[in-house]
N, C-alpha and C positions, 0 to 999 in steps of 0.2 A: 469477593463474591458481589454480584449483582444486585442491588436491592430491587424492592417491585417498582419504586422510584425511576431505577435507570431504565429499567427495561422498559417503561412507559413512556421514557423520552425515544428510544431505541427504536419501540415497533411505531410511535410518530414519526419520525424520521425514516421509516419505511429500513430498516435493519431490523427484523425482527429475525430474518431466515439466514440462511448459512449461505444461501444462493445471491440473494438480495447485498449481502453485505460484502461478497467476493466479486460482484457486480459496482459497486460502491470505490471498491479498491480499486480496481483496474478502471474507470471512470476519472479517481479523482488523477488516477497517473498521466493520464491520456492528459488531462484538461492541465497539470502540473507542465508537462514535457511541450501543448502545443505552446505555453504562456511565454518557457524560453526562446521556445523557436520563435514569438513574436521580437520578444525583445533580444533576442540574439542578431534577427537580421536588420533589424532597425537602429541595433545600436542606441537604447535607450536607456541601457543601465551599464554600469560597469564593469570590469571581467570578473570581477571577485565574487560580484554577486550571483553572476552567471555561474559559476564554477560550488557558490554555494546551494543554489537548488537541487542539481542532481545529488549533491552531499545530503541535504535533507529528505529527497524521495528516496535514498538507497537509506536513512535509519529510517523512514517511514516501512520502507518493505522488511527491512528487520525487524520491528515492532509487531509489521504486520505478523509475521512469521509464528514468533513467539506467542502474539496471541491466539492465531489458529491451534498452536499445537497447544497453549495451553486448554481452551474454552472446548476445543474440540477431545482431545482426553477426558475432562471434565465429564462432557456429554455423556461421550460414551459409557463414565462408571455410573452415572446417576440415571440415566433418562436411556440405556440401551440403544444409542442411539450410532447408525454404521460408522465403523473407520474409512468408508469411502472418502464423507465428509472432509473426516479430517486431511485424508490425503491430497483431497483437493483445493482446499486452504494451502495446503505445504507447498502444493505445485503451483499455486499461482503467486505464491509470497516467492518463492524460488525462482521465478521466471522475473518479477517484476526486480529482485536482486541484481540477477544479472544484467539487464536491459538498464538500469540504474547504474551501475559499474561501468557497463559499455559505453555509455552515455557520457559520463564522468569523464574516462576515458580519454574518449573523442574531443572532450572540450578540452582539456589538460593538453590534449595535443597540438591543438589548434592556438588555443593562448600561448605558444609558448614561442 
């Protein structure tokens, strides 16, 4: 559970909302995936480590995942709050999985 601690760092950080923070996820993807594509074409880091980003944004989108469905179940027993929400954490933790995997994918191809 949250303390009133976290959650003050949380709505600082402008994550206070379910929207805000699924907004957050898909942002830091974007800004993750354009970083490789810099250092992918310039050749400025090594293949390993290229091949390790998208390993790390595919468990970032599994974390992600998990913590939607947990926080968002949560919600809904305590605060009556819709399973829209939750479903829409799911689908966007679910998309960013795939597009991480695809990604992965493609580089594993490419290196090889």
């Amino acid at each position: 559970m949250a303390g009133e601690k976290e959650m003050q760092v949380f709505r600082a950080l402008g994550l206070g909302s379910t929207r805000r923070s699924i907004l957050m996820l898909v942002l830091v993807w974007i800004l993750n995936v354009a970083w490789l594509g810099v250092n992918y074409f310039w050749s400025l880091v090594p293949v390993s480590v290229l091949v390790a980003i998208p390993v790390l944004l595919l468990l970032y989108a599994l974390v992600a995942l998990v913590a939607y469905v947990y926080w968002g179940v949560k919600g809904v027993r305590e605060q009556d709050e819709p399973y829209a929400n939750v479903m829409v954490g799911v689908i966007v933790a679910i998309t960013l999985i795939y597009l991480s995997y695809t990604l992965l994918d493609a580089l594993l191809s490419v290196s090889k």
